[in-house]
C-alpha positions in Angstrom: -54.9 3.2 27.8 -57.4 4.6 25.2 -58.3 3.0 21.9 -59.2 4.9 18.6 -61.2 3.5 15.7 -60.0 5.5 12.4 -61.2 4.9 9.0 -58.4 4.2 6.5 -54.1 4.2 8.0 -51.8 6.6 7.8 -48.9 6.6 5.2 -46.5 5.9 8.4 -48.9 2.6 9.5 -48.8 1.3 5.8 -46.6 -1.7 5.8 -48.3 -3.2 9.4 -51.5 -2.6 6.9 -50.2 -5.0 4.4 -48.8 -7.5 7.3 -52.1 -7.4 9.0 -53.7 -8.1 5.6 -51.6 -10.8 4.7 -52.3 -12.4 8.1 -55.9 -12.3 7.8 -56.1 -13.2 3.8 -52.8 -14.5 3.2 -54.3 -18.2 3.2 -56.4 -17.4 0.8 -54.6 -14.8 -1.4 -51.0 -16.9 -1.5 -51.9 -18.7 -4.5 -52.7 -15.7 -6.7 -50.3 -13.2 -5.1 -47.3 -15.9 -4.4 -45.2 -16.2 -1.0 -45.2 -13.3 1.9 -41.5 -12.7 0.8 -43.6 -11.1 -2.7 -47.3 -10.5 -1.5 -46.6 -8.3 1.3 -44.3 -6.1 -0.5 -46.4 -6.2 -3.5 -50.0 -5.5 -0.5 -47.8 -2.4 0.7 -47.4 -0.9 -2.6 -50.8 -1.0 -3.4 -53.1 -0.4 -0.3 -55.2 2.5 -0.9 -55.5 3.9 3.1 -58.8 5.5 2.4 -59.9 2.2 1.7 -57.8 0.1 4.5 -60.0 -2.8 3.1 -59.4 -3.4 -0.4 -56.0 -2.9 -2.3 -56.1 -0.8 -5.0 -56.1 -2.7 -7.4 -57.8 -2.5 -10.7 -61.4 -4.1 -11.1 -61.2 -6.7 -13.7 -64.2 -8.8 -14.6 -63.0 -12.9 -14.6 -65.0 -15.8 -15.3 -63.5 -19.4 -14.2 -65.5 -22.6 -15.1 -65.2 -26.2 -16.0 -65.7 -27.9 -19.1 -65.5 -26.2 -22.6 -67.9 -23.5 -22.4 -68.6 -20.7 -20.5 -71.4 -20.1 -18.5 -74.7 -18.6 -20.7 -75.1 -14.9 -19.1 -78.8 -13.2 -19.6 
């Protein structure tokens, strides 16, 4: 038995992407991305295999903090 280290997936290998994602992040991710029954669906649509590490999702600059005011920047 031989194993090969690949960058990215192929199209074929793209939903065990998302499941394997999902395991591994899933605790983390569930509150923003909702239930496996709609994040891995959701993971499988979006997973970019030539970078099997991030989804491709947009890049969108978010700030969270408590109290009334953001943070001063600069």
């Amino acid at each position: 038995m031989s194993m090969v280290i690949e960058a990215g997936f192929r199209e074929d290998e793209r939903a065990v992407a998302a499941q394997l994602y999902w395991q591994a992040f899933g605790a983390k991710l569930g509150k923003v991305l909702g239930p496996s029954s709609r994040a891995i669906p959701f993971l499988t649509a979006v997973m970019d295999p030539d970078m099997p590490s991030l989804p491709a999702m947009p890049r969108v600059n978010c700030w969270a903090w408590r109290g009334s005011k953001p943070p001063k920047v600069g």
